[in-house]
C-alpha positions, 0 to 999 in steps of 0.5 A: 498518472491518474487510474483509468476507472471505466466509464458511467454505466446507466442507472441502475435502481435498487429496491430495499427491504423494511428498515430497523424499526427504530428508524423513524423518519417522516417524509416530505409528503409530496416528495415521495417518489412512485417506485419503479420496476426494480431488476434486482427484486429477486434479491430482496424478500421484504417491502420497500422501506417505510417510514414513521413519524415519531413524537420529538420527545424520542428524538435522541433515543435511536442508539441501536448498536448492531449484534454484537457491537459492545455499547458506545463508549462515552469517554472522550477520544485520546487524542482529543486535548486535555480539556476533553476530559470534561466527560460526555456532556462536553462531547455532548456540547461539541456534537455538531449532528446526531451522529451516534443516532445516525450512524448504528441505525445505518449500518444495522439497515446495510446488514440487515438487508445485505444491501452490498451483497453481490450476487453470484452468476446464475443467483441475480447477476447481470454480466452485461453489465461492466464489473468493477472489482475493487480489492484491499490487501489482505489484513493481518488481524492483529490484537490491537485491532486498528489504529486510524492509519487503517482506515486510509486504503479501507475508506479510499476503496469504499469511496471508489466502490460506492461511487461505481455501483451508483455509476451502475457497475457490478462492484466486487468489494469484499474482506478477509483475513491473512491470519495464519503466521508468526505474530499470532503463534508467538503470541499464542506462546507468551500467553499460552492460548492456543492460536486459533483463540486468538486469531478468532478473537482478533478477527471479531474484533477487526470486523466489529471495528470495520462496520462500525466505519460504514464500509460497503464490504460484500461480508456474505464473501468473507474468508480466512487463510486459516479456514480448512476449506480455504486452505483446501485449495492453497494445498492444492496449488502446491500440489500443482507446483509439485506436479510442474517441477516448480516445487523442490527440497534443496540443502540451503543456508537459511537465516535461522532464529533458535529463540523463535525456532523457524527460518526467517526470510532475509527482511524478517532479519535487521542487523542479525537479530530478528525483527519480531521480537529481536532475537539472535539469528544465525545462518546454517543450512538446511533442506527445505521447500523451495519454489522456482519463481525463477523459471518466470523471471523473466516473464515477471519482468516483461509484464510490468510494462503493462500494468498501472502500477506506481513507476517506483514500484515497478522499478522495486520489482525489477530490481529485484528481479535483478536481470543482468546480461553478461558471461560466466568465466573460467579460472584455473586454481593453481598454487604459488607457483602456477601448477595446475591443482585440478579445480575450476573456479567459475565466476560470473561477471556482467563486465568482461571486458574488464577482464584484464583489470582482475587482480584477485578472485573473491568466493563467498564463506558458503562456497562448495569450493572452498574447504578443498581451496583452502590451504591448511596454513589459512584453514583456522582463519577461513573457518573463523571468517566463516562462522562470523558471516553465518551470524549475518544475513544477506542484507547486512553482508550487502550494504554497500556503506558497511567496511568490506572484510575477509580472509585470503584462502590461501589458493591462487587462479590463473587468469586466462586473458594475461596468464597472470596468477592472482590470489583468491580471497574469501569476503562475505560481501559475495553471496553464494545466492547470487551467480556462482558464489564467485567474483572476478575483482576489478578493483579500478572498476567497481567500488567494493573491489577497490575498497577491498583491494585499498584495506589488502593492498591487492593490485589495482590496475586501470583498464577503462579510460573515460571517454573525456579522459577526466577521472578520480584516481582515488575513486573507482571508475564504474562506467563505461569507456575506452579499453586500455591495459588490455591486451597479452600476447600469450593469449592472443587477446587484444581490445585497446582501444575499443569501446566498452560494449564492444570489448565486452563481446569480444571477450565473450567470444573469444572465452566461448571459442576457447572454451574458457566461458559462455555468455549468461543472463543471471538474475539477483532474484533467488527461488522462493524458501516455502517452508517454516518450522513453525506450527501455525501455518498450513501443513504441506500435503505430502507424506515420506515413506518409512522404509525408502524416505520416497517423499508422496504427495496427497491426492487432490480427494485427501485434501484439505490436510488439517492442522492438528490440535496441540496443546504444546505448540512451542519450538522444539530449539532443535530445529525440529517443528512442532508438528513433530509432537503430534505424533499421531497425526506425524504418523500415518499410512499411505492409502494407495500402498498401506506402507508406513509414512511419516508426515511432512513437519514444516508448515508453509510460510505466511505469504501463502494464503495471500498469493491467491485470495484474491481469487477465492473472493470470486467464488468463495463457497466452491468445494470443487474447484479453486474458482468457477471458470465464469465466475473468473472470467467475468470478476478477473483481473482484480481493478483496483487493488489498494495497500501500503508500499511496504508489500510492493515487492515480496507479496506482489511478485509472489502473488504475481507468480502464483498467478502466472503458474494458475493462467499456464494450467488453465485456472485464470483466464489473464496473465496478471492478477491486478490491474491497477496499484494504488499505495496510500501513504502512512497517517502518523502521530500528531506532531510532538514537540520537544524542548531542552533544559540543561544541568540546571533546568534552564530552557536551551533553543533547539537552535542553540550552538550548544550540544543538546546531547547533554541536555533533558528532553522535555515534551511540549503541550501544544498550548504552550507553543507558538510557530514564528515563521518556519519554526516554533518557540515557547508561547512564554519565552519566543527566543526558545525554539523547540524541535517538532515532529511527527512519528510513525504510530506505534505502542512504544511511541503512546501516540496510536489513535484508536479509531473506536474513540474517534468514532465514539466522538465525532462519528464514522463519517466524520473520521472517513472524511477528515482521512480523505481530507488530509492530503493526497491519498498517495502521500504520508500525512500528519494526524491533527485533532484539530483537523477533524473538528473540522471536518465534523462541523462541515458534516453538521453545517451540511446537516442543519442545511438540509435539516435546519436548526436544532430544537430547543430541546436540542432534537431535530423536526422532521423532514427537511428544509428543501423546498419545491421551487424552481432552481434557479439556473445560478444554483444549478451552475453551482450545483453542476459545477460540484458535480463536475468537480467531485465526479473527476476528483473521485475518478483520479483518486483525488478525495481531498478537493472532491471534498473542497469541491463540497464545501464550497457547494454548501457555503454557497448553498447558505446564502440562497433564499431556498434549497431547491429539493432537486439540486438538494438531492444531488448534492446528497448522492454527492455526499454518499460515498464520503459519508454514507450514513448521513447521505443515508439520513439525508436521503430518506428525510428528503423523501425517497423510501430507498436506501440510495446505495443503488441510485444513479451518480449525478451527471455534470451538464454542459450547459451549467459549466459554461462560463456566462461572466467573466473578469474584465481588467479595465486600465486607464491609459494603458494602468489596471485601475480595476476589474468588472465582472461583465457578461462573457458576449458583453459590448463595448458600450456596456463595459465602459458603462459598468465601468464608470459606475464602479465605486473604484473606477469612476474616480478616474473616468468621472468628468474627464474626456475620453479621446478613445476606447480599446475594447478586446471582449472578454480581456481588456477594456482601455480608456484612453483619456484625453492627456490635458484630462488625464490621472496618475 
């Protein structure tokens, strides 16, 4: 389903101050345009844009790096072939435009003027206007800066933001950094150098990397999570939490890493090692801050339906929400011989009608129960099993592929529906996190019970029959059907015979009537872990009173509470956070009693600051408030919002809760914080290809019956290699086949693409438009420097269409080749047909034939005798949201003394896209000999006339008889030819 982005709002015109001076660009003297009262003037202090001409001879000497930037690296582009080698003066042939003149004297012009600045309400803005707020997920500034798989969301949202503010929209399109965390911390630890060195250098070297791809990015609104004045406010929402219950301490297992010395979240934990750094993670408890995300579940769930997000995303969120509808039952733990020993195990099932199919009970290692229900014959073996799955996280005790384990406990429970007494078993595949940390097993019924029972030779017995009876015997049956083995006389319960749904609610009356149960809504999804033993992060704003341990919150005039500088910010190993060596800042006084307290030590987690940074975008200067209640108002929701799929569930659903809890007190004014979710897919390295020599060095086929895993891998430059068919073989010996893939980008892998190096050798534009031109923006793409050689000749064929042919000395003349005849209405047909297509393909976020749309403009544009100015200008408005600084170039040497950044988007005319020819099928006795291209209101006499003076057709008509003529206008002309005359 395409994304709805609001309708066209009308022109809306911008005037801009003096450019750089090197920009010297003469205009077409009877194309400048008389300037028109400008609505945004009072955001502007200097003339509009004036232009010089300058003496060829400086026509390559333009290059003005913004402040700042380092020089342009001359060296080839890694990903280029191995002839690129060659140096500069090889890039230099291959140049298709000047791009590296262009390109610095552009974005120096945008920052210089603050072009996509957006002013505040009460500082410029006009709020009758429509907004369009277009956001990207919250980077990560990490050392290695961008790889070209950045750029994809970065360039799709500033194609989208330049496109509405041309439509006349308020765009709100701005950048920040998620900086605070356990990557920058570690790093900080193996180097020495204090975290926020390295977060400063690593956002400098981020944003340095963004302007120089010509991103339309309000920078006068740029934040970081790691700023005072930022988390001022994210201190102040945990405070609000506080005040609604929504924040407590709670004694709970947490996946704990002692070489990294903080808790981890059960997605930062693979296969019991750490995913950063791959350290041993263990499970052990301890009182920690939590946020009660489950008071919204379900109002987290209910307002999916309303949102334009990906389905598959929404499904995620459900999921893992997790609500499940069923009943919480009652089992009296007896011993061997059915005395009663006093303790209830309560379990929870979203299947009691299965309830006489339970032939065991199963309670999770971290069960409170479980010391007191283990017997001291089993109590070696229980804590044995115990301290093995503390080792494991809860996604590995989940996999459903894993072998079940576990241990019997030694302790038996009585079922209530057949009196029967059944053994309790301890399995880590239960989870303590998730109902009550006890299961009723139904081993005929669920596939893990039935594996369990089949490894423990535990009872199964069958108490669903398929409503068609047929059934695996050796497999689990798991859907619903017809009750069977299900009733008992000592409890009075019957349901043979009855439909799952049903029994299900008659056991769960007949437990609440007897007291042995209730009906339950439970959900999968956990309450929030909200604190890290770790020291970069922000500090929690309370204080513990020394003499009672009362835990106090801060009051709201305290904030923000700033980290303290440490020299020694490495883990403790003892569980204790590094906070704890600051003590001078750990120890403190209590303002409103002058008692002695100590500082809370735990720092909040990363997802943090990215549960709300959305809303500082709005309104980022505010010392008094979170956000301005207008400003909110007006921005609210977020329109677009554009990130990897990777963040669809924990950051969208925390943030989502954040939100909700924000809209409850009165901060925002709408329930959901983004509107519409857009994924892009991942870019990955250009393909690899793989071949194999055995012992001896001979060349073995990929396809070959032998086993390849004794075989050499050898990597394949791409000249040596050939495709036939689906496949690719050696260009020298065609019978070896080779295996061809692509990977995601990564250091470890050598195949990351560092766009600073593209950009060095094809330009900015042309990077923004071969990511656009891959494919989809949605799904996963192969990088190929083939292909953006490809897309850079387009951008210099488009450049020598409007500028002409180099100079002999390689420079360019001034002004433009357009001229100011009339379009004739065949280039306004092409023209508007572009339009057309380019304005819907951008709505629908569709870039890569918006982009075919463009190429096809320009190719037809070649073969006209002139370039008409007016259809010439169009094009370049066309052009500008894909590659705004050649647009830019374009723009000024057509004439016009504004940047067109504010400038109104073209608009497709009906009249242009009507059709006035159409494809005429000619048959001849009934044959398709042929086709003719006619005039859609063409008359039969006409048709047949162009028929027989077409080359193909008139040896067929030529001196025959014509016996008669059927003509449909517009869809068929067929000759009917006498039979004595008539052809084969």
């Amino acid at each position: 389903m395409g994304m709805q982005i609001p309708k066209p709002y009308p022109k809306l015109v911008v005037f801009l101050q003096q450019p750089p001076a090197p920009l010297h660009i003469s205009p077409h003297p009877a194309h400048t345009p008389t300037p028109t009262p400008n609505p945004l003037m009072a955001l502007t202090t200097h003339p509009p844009l004036r232009l010089h001409a300058r003496p060829p001879a400086l026509a390559a000497a333009f290059h003005r790096p913004l402040r700042g930037l380092p020089p342009r690296r001359t060296r080839p582009c890694r990903c280029a072939d191995a002839g690129a080698d060659a140096g500069k003066a090889q890039a230099q042939a291959r140049r298709a435009y000047p791009y590296d003149e262009i390109e610095p004297r552009w974005q120096a012009h945008w920052e210089e003027r603050r072009t996509f600045r957006t002013p505040d309400i009460g500082d410029g803005l006009d709020t009758s206007k429509p907004k369009c707020y277009i956001l990207d997920m919250f980077p990560y500034p990490s050392g290695a800066g961008l790889h070209v798989g950045h750029p994809l969301g970065y360039t799709a949202t500033d194609i989208l933001s330049r496109f509405k503010r041309m439509q006349g929209y308020n765009v709100l399109h701005p950048m920040g950094w998620d900086a605070f965390g356990l990557p920058a911390e570690q790093y900080a630890i193996q180097t020495g150098t204090h975290p926020k060195i390295t977060t400063a250098r690593n956002i400098d070297r981020f944003r340095t990397q963004l302007k120089s791809l010509g991103f339309s990015y309000d920078w006068d609104r740029e934040i970081s999570t790691t700023e005072p004045t930022y988390y001022k406010w994210t201190q102040w929402i945990f405070l609000q939490l506080l005040k609604r219950g929504l924040a407590y301490q709670a004694e709970v297992p947490v996946n704990w890493c002692p070489a990294l010395g903080t808790v981890l979240a059960n997605e930062e934990v693979i296969d019991g090692v750490s995913e950063r750094g791959g350290y041993p993670v263990i499970r052990k408890p301890m009182r920690q801050w939590m946020l009660r995300i489950t008071s919204y579940a379900d109002r987290l769930l209910e307002d999916l339906d309303d949102l334009d997000w990906p389905e598959s995303i929404k499904e995620m969120q459900r999921n893992w929400i997790g609500r499940s509808e069923g009943a919480e039952l009652e089992f009296c733990a007896v011993d061997q011989e059915g005395h009663d020993l006093g303790a209830i195990l309560t379990v929870y099932t979203t299947r009691p009608d299965t309830i006489f199919g339970a032939t065991y009970l199963v309670v999770a290692p971290e069960h409170v129960s479980l010391p007191s229900l283990t017997s001291e014959g089993q109590r070696v073996h229980v804590e044995e099993y115990t301290e093995v799955a503390a080792r494991k996280s809860e996604l590995e005790r989940t996999e459903l592929q894993k072998e079940k384990t576990g241990v019997f406990s030694g302790s038996y429970a009585m079922n209530p529906a057949t009196g029967e007494i059944i053994p309790i078993w301890v399995a880590d595949y239960v989870l303590a996190s998730y109902g009550t940390g006890a299961i009723m097993a139904v081993p005929a019924h669920d596939s893990r019970d039935h594996e369990f029972a089949l490894k423990y030779e535990l009872p199964i017995i069958k108490v669903v029959s398929p409503p068609n009876g047929n059934c695996d015997p050796e497999e689990a049956y798991a859907d619903d059907g017809i009750m069977i083995n299900s009733s008992s006389s000592s409890s009075g319960l019957n349901i043979n015979g009855m439909l799952s749904q049903d029994a299900a609610l008659k056991v769960t009356d007949w437990v609440e009537s007897n007291g042995f149960g209730n009906k339950k809504v439970n959900y999968k999804l956990r309450d929030w872990l909200f604190a890290r033993q770790r020291y970069w992060g922000e500090p929690f704003p309370l204080i513990y009173l020394d003499d009672t341990n009362e835990m106090v919150p801060l009051s709201e005039n305290e904030l923000p509470l700033t980290l303290p500088e440490l020299d020694d910010f490495t883990p403790t190993g003892t569980g204790e956070p590094p906070l704890t060596k600051a003590t001078d800042w750990v120890k403190t006084t209590d303002l409103l009693t002058g008692r002695p307290a100590t500082r809370e030590t735990s720092t909040m987690p990363q997802w943090a600051g990215s549960c709300w940074y959305y809303l500082r975008f709005m309104d980022p200067k505010n010392s008094s408030t979170l956000v301005d209640k207008a400003k909110e108002s007006y921005w609210g929701p977020v329109d677009i919002y554009v990130g990897g799929a990777e963040h669809s569930v924990l950051h969208l659903l925390y943030a989502r809760f954040w939100h909700k809890v924000l809209y409850d007190i009165g901060v925002v004014s709408t329930k959901e914080p983004f509107k519409c979710l857009i994924n892009q897919g991942l870019i990955l390295g250009e393909v690899e290809y793989t071949a194999y020599r055995d012992n001896e060095g001979r060349w073995i086929s990929a396809d070959s019956d032998s086993s390849l895993a004794d075989c050499y891998q050898e990597k394949v430059s791409a000249d040596k290699i050939t495709k036939v068919g689906d496949h690719y073989v050696l260009k020298d010996d065609p019978n070896i086949r080779l295996n061809a893939r692509a990977y995601k980008m990564s250091k470890s892998r050598g195949n990351v693409i560092n766009p600073d190096d593209v950009v060095s050798e094809y330009g900015a534009d042309s990077l923004r438009l071969y990511e656009m031109f891959m494919g989809p923006l949605r799904d996963s793409k192969t990088w190929s420097t083939g292909g953006i050689e490809g897309v850079h000749r387009f951008l210099g064929r488009t450049w020598r269409l409007v500028v002409g042919a180099p100079l002999p000395d390689g420079s360019y003349k001034d002004g433009t080749m357009a001229t100011d005849d009339k379009p004739t209405f065949e280039q306004l047909r092409v023209l508007h047909k572009c339009i057309a297509r380019v304005s819907e393909e951008i709505q629908e976020t569709r870039f890569n034939t918006a982009i075919s749309a463009m190429m096809e403009f320009v190719n037809a544009a070649y073969k006209w005798d002139t370039q008409p100015k007016s259809v010439i200008d169009s094009f370049v408005l066309l052009l500008a949201p894909f590659a705004p600084h050649l647009a830019e170039e374009l723009w000024f040497r057509l004439g016009h003394s504004q940047s067109l950044a504010y400038e109104q988007f073209p608009e497709a005319k009906d009249e242009y896209l009507k059709e006035s020819e159409v494809v005429l099928p000619v048959q001849i006795n009934g044959k398709t000999r042929g086709t003719i291209l006619v005039d859609k209101e063409c008359s039969e006499d006409n048709a047949f006339e162009k028929a027989a003076s077409d080359e193909k057709l008139s040896k067929y008509l030529d001196g025959k008889g014509i016996k008669k003529r059927i003509y449909v206008p517009g869809r068929i002309l067929n000759v009917i030819l006498d039979q004595q005359n008539a052809m084969t």
